[in-house]
Structure formats: structure tokens, C-alpha cells
N, C-alpha and C positions, 0 to 999 in steps of 0.2 A: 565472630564471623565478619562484621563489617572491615576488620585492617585485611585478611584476605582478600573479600569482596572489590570493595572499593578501587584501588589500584584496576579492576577489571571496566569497570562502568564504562568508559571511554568504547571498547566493543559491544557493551551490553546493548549501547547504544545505535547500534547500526542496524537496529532490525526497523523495520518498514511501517509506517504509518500514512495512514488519508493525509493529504495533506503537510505532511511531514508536522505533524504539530506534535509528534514525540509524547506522548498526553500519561505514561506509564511515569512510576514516582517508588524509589528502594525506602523502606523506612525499617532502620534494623536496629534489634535489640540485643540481647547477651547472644542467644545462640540462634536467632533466625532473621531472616528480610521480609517482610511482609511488601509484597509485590499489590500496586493501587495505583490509580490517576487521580491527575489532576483536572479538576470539572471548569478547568479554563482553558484547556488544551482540549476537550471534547469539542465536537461540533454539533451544536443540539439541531439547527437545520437541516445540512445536508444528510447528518446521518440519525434520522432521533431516535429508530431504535436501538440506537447504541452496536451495531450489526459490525462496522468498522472499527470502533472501538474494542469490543471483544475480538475481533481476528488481529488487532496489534497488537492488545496483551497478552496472546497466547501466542505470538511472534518475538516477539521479547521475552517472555519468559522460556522458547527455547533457546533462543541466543545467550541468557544466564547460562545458563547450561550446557551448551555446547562450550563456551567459552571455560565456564569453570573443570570439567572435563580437561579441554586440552594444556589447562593449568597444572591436572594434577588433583585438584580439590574434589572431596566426595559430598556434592551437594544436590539435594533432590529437591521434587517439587509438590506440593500440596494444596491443590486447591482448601480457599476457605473462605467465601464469600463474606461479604462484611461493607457495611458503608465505605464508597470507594477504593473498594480491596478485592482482589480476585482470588488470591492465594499467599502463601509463607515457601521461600527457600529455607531450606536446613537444614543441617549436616548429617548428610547419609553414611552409609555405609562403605559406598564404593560408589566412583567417579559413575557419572550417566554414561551410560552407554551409545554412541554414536559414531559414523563413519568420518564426521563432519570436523574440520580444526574453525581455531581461531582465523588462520588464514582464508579459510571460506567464507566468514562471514566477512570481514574487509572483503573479499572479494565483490561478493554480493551487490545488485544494483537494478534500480531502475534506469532503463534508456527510453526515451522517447523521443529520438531520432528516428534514421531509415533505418529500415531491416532487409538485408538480403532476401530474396526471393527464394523461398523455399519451406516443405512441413519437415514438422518433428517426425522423426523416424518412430514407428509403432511402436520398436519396445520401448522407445524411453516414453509413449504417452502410456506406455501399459505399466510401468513402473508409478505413477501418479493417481495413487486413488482417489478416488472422488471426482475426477476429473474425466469433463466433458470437451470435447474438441468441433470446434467448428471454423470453413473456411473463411480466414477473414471477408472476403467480399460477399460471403451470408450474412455480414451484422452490419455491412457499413449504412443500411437504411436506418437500423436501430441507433448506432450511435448520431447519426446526424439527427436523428428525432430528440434521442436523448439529452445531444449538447442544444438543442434549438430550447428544451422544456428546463433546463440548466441555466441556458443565459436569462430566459424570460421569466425567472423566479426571481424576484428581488431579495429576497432574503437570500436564498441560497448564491447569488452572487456575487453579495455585500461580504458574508462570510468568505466565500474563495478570496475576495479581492485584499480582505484580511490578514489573510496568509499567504500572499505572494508577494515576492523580494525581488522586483524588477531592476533595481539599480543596486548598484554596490555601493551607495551611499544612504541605504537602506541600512536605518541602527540596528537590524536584527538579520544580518544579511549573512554572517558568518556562525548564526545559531539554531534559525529553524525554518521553516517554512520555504516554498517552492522558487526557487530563485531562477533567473531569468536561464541562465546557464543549465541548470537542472531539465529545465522545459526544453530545452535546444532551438532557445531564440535567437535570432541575429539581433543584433542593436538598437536597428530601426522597428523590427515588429516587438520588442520588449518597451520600447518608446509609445509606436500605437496603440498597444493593450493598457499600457498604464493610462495615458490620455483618453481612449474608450471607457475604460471604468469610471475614471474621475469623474466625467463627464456623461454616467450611464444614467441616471433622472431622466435629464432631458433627452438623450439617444432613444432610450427607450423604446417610447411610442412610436421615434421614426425608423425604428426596423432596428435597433443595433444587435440584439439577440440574432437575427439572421446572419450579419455578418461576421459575428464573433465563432457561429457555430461554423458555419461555411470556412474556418479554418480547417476544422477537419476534415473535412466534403472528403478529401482524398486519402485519408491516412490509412483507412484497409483498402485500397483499390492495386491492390496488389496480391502474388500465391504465396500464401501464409497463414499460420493460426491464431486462433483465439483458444483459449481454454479457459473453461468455467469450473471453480467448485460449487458444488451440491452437496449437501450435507442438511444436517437435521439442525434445527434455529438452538436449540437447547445444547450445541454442543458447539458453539461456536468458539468459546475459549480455547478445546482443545485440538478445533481444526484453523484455528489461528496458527496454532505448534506446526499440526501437518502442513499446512501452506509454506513454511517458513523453510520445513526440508524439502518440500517441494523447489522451491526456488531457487536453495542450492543444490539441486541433483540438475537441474537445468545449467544456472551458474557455471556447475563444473563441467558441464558438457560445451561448454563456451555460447551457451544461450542467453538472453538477457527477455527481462520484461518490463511492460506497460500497461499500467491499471488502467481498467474503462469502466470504473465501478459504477460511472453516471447510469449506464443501462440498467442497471436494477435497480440506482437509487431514484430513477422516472417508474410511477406503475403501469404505465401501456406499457413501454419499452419493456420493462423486467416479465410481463403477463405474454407480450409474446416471446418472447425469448426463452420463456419457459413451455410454451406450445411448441414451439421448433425441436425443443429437447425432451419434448414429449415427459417434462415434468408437472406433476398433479399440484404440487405447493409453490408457487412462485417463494413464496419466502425463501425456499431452500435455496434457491439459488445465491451464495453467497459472494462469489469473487469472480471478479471478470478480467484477463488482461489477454493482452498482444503479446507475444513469445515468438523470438527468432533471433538471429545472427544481426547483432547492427554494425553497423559500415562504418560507424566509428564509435572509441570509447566516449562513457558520455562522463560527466563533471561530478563529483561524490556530493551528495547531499550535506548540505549543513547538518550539525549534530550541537547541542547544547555543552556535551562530553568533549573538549577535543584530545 
């Protein structure tokens, strides 16, 4: 399986992670891949229940899959839990079945730029189980709340600061994590951010959490969606998968998204947001992003695979 496999990895890799920290690991033997991460690519702050985590490995392991499909190869997938292991790829009977190529997922992207003004048409939000829709300028209180309780964690900022690739003279600029390009910064605000972090100790106390959030003050103040998945906490691996052709069914309708996972990863922020949507488990609430038409294409993420 792996001289098949392998040669594919390079797309395996283009499926979506927190932070881009790519955290999913192939380890194969005579006739399977045992699909696992790496518990250095986790994020145990931002995300400690591991919530993130499981919707990336069930985001990569459909991209296995769709990939190995548009190859030709008849390979399926098995969950099997296991110290850092979620499941085994391995030779099925017939290619997975999906609408989806290899070119879809290159396609595929986060934008966090501008988005044209305007909603998803009904049926394609009625095509998207799980999925809850609401207007952006219903959450832009929540997200400003959210990045204000984001910057003012210290831990949870040390960690982002982590994994972001602000200059291209950053050693890990062309492999992983959130680079200035990525974010759709100009020069000088990729300059400010690095120099605000550096320097977040001492900012701290004098307010820099406000100003840091106050970047977004305006990023939904515009007619647009958000859409959230909902889904049950015990099934997060395999609505990591549904997210994943969620994305591209969007994708292909020339739509693009932007994660705002901060809102639930704040508990006011996530407990009302889950009152708004007149959900009884805040937990369920699992994915939060921006979706529309951006105004320009945005930069491909770094990949470890190239």
C-alpha cells in the first residue's frame, strides 16, 4: 500500500487544520496506513478537548480518499482507535465513492480577505447538513468578545504566536503554520503583530488584547453568512469527513471560507451562540466559519508535503 499511497501524500495534505499545524501522521505497514497525530502538532490550550483535532483527522482522512478514488485505487477507511491513532486505510474492494476529484481539493481554501456582499442561496445551504446559518452582523458582538477573551489568555496567545509565520525569513515559512500571506496581511500590519506579540508581557496589562481584537471590530459588518456545524461531540471524527465535503460543495460553487472557531473555543461566546441557535448542548456546536465570494484569490497555505 505505501508505494501507491505515498506518491499521493502531497494532496493528502491539503486538508484543513487549526492553525495549520497539519497535526495527522500515515504510518503503514504490508497492507494498511494507520491514520494518527502527532501530539506536537496538537494544540493542548486552544483546543484541549481535542474538538479541532478530531474535525482535522476526519478532514484528512477524507481527502485520502477522495484522492485515492480519483487515482483509481480501491481504498477504504476504518476507524480504530488506538494511542494517537484514529483509524487504518486499506484496500477495499472498489474506489470510495464520491462526486469530489483530486482537483477539488487543490482547489480548496481558506480566504480571510474581503467577501462580496451577499447570502448563500437556500438550496446550497439546504445541501449542508448539519449546518446552521446565521447573518454575519448577528455574531460580529460574539466574535469581538471572543478575540478580546483570545488575546487576553496568555497561554492561548503564546501558543497562536507559535504558529504564525509572519516573515519569509521565518525557518518554517514554506511548511506549516499561518503565514502572514495566509492571514491577508500587508507588510506593515504583519510587522505590527509580530512586534505586538514580542512584546505582549509587557502590552498586556496596558490594554494590547483590546487592540489586537479591534482588528476585527469590522470583519462581519457587512450582508453575509456565517455557518455553524452542530453535530453530536462523539462523532466528531466523522463530521470532520462531512465538513470537508462540505467545503468543497461550497469550493465548487466558487465560495470560499474563514474559520472563527475562537467563538466557541471562548465559553460565554460559544453558550450564547448556542442560545441564538436555540441549541440545548453548547458542546455541539462544533465549527464556525465566514463563507462567501472573496474579491480576491487568497495565498495556498504552506503544506509539509510539497
Amino acid at each position: 500500500m505505501k508505494d501507491r499511497l505515498l506518491p499521493l501524500e502531497p494532496d493528502f495534505w491539503r486538508a484543513p487544520s487549526a492553525h495549520n499545524t497539519q497535526p495527522w501522521t500515515l504510518t503503514y505497514t504490508a497492507d494498511r496506513a494507520e491514520v494518527g497525530w502527532d501530539p506536537s502538532r496538537a494544540l493542548p490550550i486552544s483546543d484541549p478537548t481535542g474538538r479541532d483535532l478530531r474535525l482535522s483527522l476526519g478532514a484528512f482522512v477524507e481527502c485520502c480518499l477522495i484522492v485515492c478514488a480519483d487515482a483509481g485505487l480501491p481504498v477504504g477507511f476504518r476507524p480504530d482507535p488506538g494511542p494517537h491513532r484514529v483509524g487504518v486505510l486499506y484496500a477495499a474492494a472498489q474506489p470510495y465513492r464520491t462526486p469530489f476529484t483530486t482537483a477539488d481539493v487543490r482547489a480548496r481554501g481558506a480566504n480571510r480577505g474581503e467577501y462580496h456582499p451577499g447570502r448563500l442561496p437556500d438550496p446550497l445551504v439546504a445541501e449542508l447538513t448539519g449546518m446552521r446559518r446565521l447573518a454575519c452582523r448577528d455574531l460580529a458582538d460574539l466574535l469581538h468578545a471572543a478575540d478580546l477573551h483570545q488575546f487576553g489568555d496568555q497561554g492561548v496567545t503564546r501558543e497562536l504566536r507559535a504558529w504564525l509565520r509572519l516573515t519569509r525569513r521565518h525557518r518554517r515559512y514554506l511548511l506549516d503554520g499561518l503565514t502572514d500571506r495566509a492571514l491577508s496581511l500587508s507588510r506593515a500590519e504583519a510587522i505590527g503583530l509580530r512586534a505586538s506579540l514580542a512584546l505582549y508581557p509587557a502590552l498586556r496589562p496596558l490594554g494590547l488584547p483590546r487592540v489586537l481584537a479591534g482588528a476585527s471590530r469590522d470583519l462581519l459588518d457587512y450582508d453575509g453568512d456565517v455557518l455553524v456545524l452542530v453535530g453530536a461531540v462523539e462523532d466528531e471524527l466523522e463530521l470532520g469527513r462531512v465538513l470537508m465535503r462540505h467545503w468543497l460543495t461550497l469550493s465548487a460553487h466558487g465560495y470560499a471560507t474563514h474559520p472563527l472557531s475562537q467563538i466557541i473555543d471562548c465559553g460565554p461566546t460559544r453558550q450564547v451562540l448556542a442560545d441564538r441557535l436555540g441549541v440545548t448542548d453548547p458542546r455541539t456546536l462544533l465549527h464556525v466559519a465566514r463563507v462567501g465570494r472573496p474579491t480576491s484569490a487568497a495565498t495556498p497555505s504552506s503544506r509539509l508535503r510539497p
